[in-house]
Structure formats: C-alpha cells, structure tokens
C-alpha positions in Angstrom: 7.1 13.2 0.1 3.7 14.0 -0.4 1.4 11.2 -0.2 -1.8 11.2 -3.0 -5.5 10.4 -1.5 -6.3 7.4 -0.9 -9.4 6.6 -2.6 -12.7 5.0 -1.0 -11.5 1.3 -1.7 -8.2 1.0 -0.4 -9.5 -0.1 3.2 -12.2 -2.1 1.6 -9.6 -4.0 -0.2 -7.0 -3.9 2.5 -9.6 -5.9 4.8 -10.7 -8.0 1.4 -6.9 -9.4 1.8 -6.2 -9.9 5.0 -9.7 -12.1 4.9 -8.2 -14.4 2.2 -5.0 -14.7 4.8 -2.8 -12.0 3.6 -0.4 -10.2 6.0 -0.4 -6.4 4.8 3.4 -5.5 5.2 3.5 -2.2 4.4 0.9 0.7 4.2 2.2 2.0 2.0 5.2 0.8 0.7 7.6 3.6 0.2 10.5 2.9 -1.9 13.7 4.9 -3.6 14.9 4.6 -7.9 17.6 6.1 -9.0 16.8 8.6 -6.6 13.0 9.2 -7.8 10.5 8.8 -4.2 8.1 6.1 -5.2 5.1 4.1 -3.0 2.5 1.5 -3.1 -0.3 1.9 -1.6 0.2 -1.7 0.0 2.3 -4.7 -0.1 1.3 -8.1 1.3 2.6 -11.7 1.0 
C-alpha cells in the first residue's frame, strides 16, 4: 500500500505525546474495511 508523506509535524507531535505519557502503539496504524487498505498515521493510549 503506498504510504502518503508524512508532513513536518508528525515527529514533533509524536514526541509532544509521548512527553504527556502516551505510549505510541502503532506508527502508523494500518488497518483493513471491507477490504479497502486504510492507516493512521499513529495510535497511542
């Protein structure tokens, strides 16, 4: 699946969140619908 850019924040933010105690899980978060290839560019809890 190709992937889109990630733009100039997403390590700014990624770091941002794992400051304020989240754990990143994915990076990205690739996922399947009814057959249709999705993804997030992160998931955390």
């Amino acid at each position: 699946m190709p992937m889109s850019a990630r733009d100039v924040f997403h390590e700014v933010v990624k770091i941002a969140l794992q400051k304020d105690g989240w754990q990143i899980t994915h990076d990205p978060l690739l996922f399947n619908v009814d057959g249709v290839k999705m993804s997030i560019d992160l998931a955390a809890e």
